[in-house]
TORKE-41440 format. One record per residue: chain; residue number from 1; x, y, z of N, C-alpha, C in turn. Coordinates in nm, 2 decimals. Layout:
# TORKE-41440
- A/NUM/X/Y/Z/X/Y/Z/X/Y/Z
...
***
This chain:
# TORKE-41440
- A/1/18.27/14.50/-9.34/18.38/14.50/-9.43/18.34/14.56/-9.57
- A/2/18.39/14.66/-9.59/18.37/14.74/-9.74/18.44/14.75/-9.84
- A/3/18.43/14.67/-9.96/18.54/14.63/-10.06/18.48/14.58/-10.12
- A/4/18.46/14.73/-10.22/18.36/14.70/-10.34/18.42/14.70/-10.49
- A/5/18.55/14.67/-10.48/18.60/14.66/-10.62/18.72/14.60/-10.61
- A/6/18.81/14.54/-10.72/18.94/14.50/-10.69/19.05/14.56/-10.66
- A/7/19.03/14.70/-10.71/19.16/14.79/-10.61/19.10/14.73/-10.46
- A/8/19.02/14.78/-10.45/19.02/14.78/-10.32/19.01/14.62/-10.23
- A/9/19.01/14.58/-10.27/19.03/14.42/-10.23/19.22/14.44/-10.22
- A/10/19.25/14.45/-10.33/19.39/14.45/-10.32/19.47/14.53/-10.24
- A/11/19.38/14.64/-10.21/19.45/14.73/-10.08/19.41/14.68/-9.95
- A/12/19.34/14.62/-9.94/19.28/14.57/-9.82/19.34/14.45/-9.76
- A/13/19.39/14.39/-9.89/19.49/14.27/-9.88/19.65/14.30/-9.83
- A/14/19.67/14.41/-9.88/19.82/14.46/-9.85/19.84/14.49/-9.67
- A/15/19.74/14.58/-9.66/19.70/14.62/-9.56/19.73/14.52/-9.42
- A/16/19.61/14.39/-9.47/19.62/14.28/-9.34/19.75/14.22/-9.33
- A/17/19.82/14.18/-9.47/19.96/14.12/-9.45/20.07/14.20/-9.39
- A/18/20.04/14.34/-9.38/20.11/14.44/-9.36/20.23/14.41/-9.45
- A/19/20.26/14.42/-9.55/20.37/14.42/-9.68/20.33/14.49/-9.75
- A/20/20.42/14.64/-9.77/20.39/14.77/-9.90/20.45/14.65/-10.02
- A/21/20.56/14.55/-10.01/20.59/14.50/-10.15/20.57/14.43/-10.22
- A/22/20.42/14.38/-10.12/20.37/14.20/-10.24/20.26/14.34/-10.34
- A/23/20.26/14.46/-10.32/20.17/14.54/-10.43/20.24/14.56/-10.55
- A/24/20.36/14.53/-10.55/20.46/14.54/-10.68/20.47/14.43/-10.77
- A/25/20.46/14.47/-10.89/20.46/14.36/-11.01/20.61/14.35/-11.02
- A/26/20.63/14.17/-11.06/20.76/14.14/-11.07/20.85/14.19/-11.14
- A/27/21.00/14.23/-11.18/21.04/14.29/-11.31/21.14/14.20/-11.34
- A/28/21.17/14.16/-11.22/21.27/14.02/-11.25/21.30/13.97/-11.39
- A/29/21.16/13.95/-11.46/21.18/13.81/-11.58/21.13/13.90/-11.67
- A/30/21.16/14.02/-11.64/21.18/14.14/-11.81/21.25/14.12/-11.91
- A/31/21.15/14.15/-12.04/21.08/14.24/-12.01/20.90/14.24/-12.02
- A/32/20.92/14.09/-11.99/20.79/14.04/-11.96/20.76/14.05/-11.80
- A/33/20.65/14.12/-11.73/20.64/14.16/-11.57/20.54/14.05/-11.51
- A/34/20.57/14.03/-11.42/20.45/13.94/-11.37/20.37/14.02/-11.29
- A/35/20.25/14.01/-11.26/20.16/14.05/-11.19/20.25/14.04/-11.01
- A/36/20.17/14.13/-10.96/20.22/14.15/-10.80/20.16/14.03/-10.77
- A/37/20.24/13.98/-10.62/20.18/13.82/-10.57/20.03/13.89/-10.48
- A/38/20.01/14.02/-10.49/19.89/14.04/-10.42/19.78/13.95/-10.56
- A/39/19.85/13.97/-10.65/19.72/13.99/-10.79/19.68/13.82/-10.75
- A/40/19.82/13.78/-10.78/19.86/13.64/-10.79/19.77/13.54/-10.74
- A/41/19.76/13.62/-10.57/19.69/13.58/-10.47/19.52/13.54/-10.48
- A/42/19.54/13.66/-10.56/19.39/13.67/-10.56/19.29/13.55/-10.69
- A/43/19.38/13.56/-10.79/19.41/13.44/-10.92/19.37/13.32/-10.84
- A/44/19.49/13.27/-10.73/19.48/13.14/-10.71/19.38/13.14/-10.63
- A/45/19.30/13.24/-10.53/19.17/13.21/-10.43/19.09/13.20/-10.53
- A/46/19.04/13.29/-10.64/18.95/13.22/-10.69/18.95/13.12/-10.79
- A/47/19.03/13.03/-10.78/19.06/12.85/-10.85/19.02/12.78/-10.75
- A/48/19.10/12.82/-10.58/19.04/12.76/-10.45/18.86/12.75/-10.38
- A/49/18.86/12.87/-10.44/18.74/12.92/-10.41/18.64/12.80/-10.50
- A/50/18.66/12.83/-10.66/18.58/12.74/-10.75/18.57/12.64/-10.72
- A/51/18.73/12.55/-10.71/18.71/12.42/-10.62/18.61/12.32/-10.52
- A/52/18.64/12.48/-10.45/18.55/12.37/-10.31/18.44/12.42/-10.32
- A/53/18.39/12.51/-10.40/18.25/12.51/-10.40/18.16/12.43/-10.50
- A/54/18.23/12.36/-10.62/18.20/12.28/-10.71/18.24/12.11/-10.63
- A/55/18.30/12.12/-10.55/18.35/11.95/-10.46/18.19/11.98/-10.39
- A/56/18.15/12.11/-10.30/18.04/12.11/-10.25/17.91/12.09/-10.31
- A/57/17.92/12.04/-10.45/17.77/12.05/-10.53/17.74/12.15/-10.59
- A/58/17.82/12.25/-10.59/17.79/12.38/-10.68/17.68/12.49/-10.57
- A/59/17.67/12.58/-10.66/17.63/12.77/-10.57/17.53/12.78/-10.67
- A/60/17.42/12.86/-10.63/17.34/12.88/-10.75/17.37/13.02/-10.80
- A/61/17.47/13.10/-10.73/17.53/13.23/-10.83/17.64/13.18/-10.95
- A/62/17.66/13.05/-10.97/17.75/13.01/-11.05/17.63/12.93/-11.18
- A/63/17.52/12.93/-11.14/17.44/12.89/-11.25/17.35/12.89/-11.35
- A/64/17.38/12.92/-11.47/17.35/12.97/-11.56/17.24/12.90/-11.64
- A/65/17.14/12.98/-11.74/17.06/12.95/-11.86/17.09/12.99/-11.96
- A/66/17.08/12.89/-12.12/17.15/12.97/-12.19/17.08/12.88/-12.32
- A/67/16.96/12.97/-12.35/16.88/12.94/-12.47/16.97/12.97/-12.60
- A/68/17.10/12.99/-12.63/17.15/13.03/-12.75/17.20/12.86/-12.85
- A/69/17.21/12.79/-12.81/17.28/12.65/-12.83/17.15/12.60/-12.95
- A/70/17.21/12.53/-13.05/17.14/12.45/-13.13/17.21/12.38/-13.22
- A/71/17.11/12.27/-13.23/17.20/12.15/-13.30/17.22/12.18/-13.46
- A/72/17.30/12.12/-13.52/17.32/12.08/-13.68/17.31/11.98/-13.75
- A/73/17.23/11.96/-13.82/17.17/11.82/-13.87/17.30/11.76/-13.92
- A/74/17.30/11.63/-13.90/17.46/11.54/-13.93/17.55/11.58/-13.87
- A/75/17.55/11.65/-13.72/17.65/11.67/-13.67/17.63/11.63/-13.54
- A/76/17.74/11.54/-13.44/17.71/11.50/-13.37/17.73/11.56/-13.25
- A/77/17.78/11.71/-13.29/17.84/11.76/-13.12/17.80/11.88/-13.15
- A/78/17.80/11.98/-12.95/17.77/12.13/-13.00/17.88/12.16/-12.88
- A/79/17.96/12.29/-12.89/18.05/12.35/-12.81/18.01/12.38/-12.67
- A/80/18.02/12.40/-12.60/17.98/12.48/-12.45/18.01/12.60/-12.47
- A/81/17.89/12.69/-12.36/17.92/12.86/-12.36/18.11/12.87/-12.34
- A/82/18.14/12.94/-12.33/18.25/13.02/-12.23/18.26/13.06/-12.14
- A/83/18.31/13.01/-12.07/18.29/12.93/-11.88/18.24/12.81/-11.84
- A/84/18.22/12.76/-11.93/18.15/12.62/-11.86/18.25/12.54/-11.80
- A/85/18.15/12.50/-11.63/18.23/12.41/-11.58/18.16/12.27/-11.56
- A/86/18.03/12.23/-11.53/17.99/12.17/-11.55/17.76/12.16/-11.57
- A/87/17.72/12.05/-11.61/17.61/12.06/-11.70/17.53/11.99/-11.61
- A/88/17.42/12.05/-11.57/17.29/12.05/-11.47/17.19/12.01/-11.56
- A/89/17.18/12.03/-11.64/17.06/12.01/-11.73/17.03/12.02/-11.90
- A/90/17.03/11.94/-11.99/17.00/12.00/-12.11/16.86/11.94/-12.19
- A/91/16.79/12.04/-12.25/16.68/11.98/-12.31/16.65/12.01/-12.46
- A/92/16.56/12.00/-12.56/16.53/12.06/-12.62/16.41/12.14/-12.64
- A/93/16.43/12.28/-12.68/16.30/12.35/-12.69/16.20/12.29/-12.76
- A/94/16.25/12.27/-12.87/16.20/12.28/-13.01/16.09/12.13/-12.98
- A/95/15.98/12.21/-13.00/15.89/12.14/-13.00/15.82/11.98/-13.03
- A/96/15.80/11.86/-12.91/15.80/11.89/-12.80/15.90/11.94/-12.70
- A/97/15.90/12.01/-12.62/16.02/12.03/-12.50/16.08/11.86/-12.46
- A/98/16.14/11.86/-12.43/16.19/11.75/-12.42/16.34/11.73/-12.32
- A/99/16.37/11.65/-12.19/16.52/11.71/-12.10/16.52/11.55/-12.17
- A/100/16.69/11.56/-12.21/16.79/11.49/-12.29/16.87/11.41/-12.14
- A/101/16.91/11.30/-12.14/16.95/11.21/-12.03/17.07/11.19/-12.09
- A/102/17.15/11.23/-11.92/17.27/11.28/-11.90/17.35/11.13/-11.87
- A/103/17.45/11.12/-12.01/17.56/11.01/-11.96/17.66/11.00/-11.94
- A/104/17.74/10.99/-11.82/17.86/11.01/-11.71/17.99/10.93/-11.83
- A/105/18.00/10.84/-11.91/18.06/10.79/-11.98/18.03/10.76/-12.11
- A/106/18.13/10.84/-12.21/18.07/10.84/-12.34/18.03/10.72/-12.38
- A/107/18.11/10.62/-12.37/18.14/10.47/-12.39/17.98/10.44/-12.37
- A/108/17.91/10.43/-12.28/17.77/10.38/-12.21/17.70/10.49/-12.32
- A/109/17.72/10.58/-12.36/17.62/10.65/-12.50/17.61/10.58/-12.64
- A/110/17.73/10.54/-12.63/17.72/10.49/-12.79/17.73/10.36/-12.80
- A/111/17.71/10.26/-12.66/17.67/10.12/-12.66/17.52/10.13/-12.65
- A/112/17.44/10.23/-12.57/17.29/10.21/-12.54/17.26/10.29/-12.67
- A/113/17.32/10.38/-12.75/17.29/10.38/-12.87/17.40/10.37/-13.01
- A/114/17.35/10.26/-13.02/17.48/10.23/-13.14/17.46/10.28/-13.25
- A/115/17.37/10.26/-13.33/17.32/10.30/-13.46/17.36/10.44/-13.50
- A/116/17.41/10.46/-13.61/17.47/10.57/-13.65/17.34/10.68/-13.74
- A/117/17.19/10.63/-13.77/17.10/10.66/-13.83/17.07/10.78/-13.72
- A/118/17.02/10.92/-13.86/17.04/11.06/-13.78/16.86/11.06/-13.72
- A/119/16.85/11.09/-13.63/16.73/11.15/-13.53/16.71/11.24/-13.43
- A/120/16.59/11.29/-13.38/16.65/11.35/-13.25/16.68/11.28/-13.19
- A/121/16.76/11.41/-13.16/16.84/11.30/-12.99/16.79/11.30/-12.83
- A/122/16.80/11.19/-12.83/16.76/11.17/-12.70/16.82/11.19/-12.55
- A/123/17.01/11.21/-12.58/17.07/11.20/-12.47/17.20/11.25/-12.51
- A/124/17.30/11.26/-12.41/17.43/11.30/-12.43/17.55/11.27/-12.34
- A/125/17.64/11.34/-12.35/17.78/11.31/-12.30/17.85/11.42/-12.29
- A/126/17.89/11.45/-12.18/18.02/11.57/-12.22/18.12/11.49/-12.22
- A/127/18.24/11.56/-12.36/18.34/11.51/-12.31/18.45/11.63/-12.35
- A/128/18.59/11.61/-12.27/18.64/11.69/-12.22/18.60/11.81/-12.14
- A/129/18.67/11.92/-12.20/18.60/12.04/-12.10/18.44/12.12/-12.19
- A/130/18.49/12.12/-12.31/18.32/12.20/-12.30/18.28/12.11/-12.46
- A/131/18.22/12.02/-12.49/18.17/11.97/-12.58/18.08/11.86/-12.53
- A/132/17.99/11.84/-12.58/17.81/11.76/-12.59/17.84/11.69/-12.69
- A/133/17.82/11.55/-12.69/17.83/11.46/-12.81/17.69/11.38/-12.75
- A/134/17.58/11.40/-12.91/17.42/11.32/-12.93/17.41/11.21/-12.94
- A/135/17.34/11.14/-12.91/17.31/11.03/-12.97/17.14/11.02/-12.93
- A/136/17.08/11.00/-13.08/17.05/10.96/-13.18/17.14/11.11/-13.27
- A/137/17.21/11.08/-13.30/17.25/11.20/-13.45/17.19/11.28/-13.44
- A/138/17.19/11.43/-13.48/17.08/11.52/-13.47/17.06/11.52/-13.63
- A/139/16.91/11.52/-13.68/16.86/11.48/-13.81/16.84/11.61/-13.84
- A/140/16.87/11.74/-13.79/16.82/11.88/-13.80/16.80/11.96/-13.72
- A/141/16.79/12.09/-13.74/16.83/12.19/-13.60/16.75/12.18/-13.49
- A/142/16.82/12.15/-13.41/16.66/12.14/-13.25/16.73/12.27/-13.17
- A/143/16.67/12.33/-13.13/16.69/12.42/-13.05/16.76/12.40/-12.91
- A/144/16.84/12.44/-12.84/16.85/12.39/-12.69/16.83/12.46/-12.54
- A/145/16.82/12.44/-12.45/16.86/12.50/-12.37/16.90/12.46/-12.25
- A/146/17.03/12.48/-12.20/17.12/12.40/-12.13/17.14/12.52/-11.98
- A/147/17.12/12.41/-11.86/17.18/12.47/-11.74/17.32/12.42/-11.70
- A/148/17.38/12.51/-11.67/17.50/12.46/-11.62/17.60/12.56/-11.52
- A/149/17.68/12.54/-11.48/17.78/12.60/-11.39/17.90/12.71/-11.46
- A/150/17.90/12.83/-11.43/18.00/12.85/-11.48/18.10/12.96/-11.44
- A/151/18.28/12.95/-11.47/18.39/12.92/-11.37/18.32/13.08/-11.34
- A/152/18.37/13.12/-11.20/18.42/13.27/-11.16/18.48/13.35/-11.25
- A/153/18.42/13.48/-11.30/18.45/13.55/-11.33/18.56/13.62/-11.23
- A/154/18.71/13.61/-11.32/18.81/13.64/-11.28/18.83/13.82/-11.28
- A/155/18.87/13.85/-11.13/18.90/13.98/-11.13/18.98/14.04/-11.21
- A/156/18.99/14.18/-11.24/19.07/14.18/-11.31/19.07/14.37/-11.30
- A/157/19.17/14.47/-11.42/19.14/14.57/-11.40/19.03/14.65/-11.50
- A/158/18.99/14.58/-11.63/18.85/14.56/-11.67/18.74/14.48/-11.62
- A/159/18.74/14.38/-11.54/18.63/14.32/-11.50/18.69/14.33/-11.27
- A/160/18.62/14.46/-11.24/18.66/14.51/-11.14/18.57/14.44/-11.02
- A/161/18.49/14.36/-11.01/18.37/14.28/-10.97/18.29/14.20/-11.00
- A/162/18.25/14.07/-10.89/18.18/13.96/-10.97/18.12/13.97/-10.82
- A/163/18.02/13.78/-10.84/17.93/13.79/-10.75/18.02/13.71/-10.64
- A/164/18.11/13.70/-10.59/18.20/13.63/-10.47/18.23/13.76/-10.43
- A/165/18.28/13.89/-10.48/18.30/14.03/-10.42/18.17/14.09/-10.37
- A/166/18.06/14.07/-10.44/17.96/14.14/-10.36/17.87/14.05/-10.27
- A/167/17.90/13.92/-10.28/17.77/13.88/-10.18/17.90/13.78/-10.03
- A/168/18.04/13.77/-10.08/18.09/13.68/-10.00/18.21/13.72/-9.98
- A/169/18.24/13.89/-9.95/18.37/13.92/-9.94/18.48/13.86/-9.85
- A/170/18.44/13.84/-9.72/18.47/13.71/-9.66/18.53/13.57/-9.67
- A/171/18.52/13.54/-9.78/18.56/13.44/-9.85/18.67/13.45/-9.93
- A/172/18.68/13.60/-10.02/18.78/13.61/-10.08/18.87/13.62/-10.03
- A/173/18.85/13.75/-9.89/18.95/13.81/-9.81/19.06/13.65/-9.78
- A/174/18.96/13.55/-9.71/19.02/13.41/-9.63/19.09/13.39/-9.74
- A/175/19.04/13.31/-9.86/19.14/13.25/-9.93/19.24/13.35/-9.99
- A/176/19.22/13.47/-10.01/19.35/13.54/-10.10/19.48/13.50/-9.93
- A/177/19.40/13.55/-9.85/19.53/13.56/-9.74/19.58/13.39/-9.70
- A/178/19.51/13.30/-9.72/19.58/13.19/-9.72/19.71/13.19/-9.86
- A/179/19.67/13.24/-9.87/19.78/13.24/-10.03/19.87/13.35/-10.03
- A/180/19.85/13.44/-9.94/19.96/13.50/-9.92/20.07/13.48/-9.77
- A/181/19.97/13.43/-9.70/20.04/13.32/-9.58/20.13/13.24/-9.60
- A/182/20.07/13.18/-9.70/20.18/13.03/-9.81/20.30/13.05/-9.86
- A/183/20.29/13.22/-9.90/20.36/13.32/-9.97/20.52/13.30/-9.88
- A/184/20.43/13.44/-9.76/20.54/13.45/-9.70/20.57/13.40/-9.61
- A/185/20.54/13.24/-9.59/20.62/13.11/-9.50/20.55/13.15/-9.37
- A/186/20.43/13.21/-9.32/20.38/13.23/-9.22/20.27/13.12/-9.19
- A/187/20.34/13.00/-9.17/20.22/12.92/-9.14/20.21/12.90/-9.01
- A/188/20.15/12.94/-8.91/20.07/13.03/-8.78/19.96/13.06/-8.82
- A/189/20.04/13.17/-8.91/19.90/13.24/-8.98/19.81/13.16/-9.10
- A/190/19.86/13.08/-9.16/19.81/13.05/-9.26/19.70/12.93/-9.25
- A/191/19.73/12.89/-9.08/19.65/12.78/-9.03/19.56/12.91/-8.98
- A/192/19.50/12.99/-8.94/19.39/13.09/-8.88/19.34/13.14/-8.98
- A/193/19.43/13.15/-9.13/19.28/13.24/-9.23/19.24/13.10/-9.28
- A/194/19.32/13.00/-9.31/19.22/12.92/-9.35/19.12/12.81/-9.24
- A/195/19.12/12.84/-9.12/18.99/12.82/-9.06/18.89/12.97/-9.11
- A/196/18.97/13.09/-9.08/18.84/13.21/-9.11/18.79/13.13/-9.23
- A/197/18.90/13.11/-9.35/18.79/13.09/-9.52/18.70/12.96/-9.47
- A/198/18.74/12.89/-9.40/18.65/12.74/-9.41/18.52/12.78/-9.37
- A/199/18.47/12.87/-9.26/18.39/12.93/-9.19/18.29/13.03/-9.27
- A/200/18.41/13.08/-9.35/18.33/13.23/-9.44/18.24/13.08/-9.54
- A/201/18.32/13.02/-9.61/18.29/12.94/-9.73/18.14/12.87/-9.65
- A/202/18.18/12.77/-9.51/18.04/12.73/-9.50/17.92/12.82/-9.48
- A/203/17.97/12.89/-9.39/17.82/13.04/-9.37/17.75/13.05/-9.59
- A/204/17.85/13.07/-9.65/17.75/13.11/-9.79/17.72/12.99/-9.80
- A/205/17.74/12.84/-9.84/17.72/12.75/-9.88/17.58/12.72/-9.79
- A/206/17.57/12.81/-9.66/17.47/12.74/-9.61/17.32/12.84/-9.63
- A/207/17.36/12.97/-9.69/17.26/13.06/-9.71/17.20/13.04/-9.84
- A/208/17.29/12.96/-9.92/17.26/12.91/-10.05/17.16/12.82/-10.05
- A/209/17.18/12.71/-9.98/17.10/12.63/-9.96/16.94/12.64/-9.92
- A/210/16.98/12.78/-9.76/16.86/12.79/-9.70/16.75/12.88/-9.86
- A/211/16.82/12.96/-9.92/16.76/13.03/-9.99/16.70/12.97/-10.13
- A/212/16.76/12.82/-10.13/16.70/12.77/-10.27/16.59/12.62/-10.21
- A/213/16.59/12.61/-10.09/16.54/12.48/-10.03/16.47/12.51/-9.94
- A/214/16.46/12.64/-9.83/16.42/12.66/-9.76/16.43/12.60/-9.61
- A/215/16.43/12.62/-9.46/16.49/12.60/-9.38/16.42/12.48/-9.31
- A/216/16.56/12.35/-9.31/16.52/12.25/-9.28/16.57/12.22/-9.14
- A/217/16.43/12.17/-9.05/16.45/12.13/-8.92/16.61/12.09/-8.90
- A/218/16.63/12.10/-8.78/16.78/12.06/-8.71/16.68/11.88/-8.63
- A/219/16.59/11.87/-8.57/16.54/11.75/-8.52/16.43/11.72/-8.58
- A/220/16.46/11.62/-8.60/16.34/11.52/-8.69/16.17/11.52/-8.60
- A/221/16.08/11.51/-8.63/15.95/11.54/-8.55/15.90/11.43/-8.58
- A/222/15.87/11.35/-8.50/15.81/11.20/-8.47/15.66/11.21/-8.41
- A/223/15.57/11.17/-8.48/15.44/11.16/-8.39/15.41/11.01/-8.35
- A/224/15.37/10.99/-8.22/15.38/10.82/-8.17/15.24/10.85/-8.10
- A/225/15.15/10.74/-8.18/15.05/10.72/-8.11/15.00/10.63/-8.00
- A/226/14.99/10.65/-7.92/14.98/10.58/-7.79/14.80/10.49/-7.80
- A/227/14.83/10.41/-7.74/14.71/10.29/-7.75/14.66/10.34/-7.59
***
């Protein structure tokens, strides 16, 4: 299957549904147009897509390093890149190196550290969508550098490819056509692409794996020594 850019995804999509008119942008609600439900389609697979691959533990094509981050003395928080979805790791460079322990509830940060006295910090919190709040205060700039997850780069007709088009087209194809199944009330069909996506999605999830962990036995190997 060859569909190396978002036209071509989008024609490829028209094609299988066989409909020339889900390729038309709406004009209905002019003179503001809506994107074609092919585009639409394609919008909501990859939210579907991000989903279940972040319910799955996350992809390592979604995960990022990003030495630019540093703290501000008397300030207790720093922003997230742009895309962040969620945080695998953060430490500080700045000598010693040092990885900062990760707490699931702000509340449990500022009980195990109460004291408002500025230092380095030892730990953190996300809260909401992209902000880090310290605790001990940061007493001065420490340098950072944070691993984390972040969303799919959305197709578009300036950004014509990402890494779900080139390493898992399969996946997109499944879920855009579940979503255009949903579309046009074809659920027959819409139970068959979403077994194909469920199938395309575990095949990567599982090359991901094999490729960052390497290939683990299917039967366990027991050695029993006999007397």
């Amino acid at each position: 299957m060859s569909i190396e850019n978002y036209n071509e995804l989008q024609a490829h999509l028209a094609d299988t549904i066989n409909r020339t008119d889900l390729s038309d942008a709406v004009t209905t609600f002019s003179p503001t147009a809506l994107d074609s439900q092919i585009k639409r389609a394609i919008a909501q697979a990859e939210q579907r897509i991000q989903n279940n691959i972040m319910s799955k533990g996350g992809i390592s094509h979604m995960e990022k390093v990003d030495d630019t981050l540093n703290t501000t003395g008397g300030t207790e928080s720093v922003t997230m890149p742009t895309g962040f979805l969620a945080l695998r790791s953060m430490a500080i460079t700045t000598n010693p190196y040092t990885v900062l322990q990760g707490y699931g509830d702000i509340n449990s940060l500022f009980n195990t550290f109460p004291s408002t006295t500025q230092s380095k910090p030892q730990a953190y919190s996300i809260v909401g969508t992209n902000k880090a709040f310290f605790r001990p205060i940061p007493d001065a700039s420490y340098d950072l550098r944070i691993i984390y997850y972040e969303s799919i780069p959305a197709l578009s007709a300036s950004n014509t490819s990402n890494w779900v088009l080139e390493n898992a087209i399969g996946v997109y194809v499944g879920a855009s056509m579940v979503e255009l199944c949903l579309y046009v009330q074809d659920y027959n069909a819409t139970q068959i692409w979403e077994s194909f996506y469920d199938a395309q999605l575990a095949d990567l999830m599982r090359d991901d794996r094999v490729t960052r962990f390497g290939v683990v036995p299917t039967r366990a190997s027991v050695q029993v020594a006999i007397a």
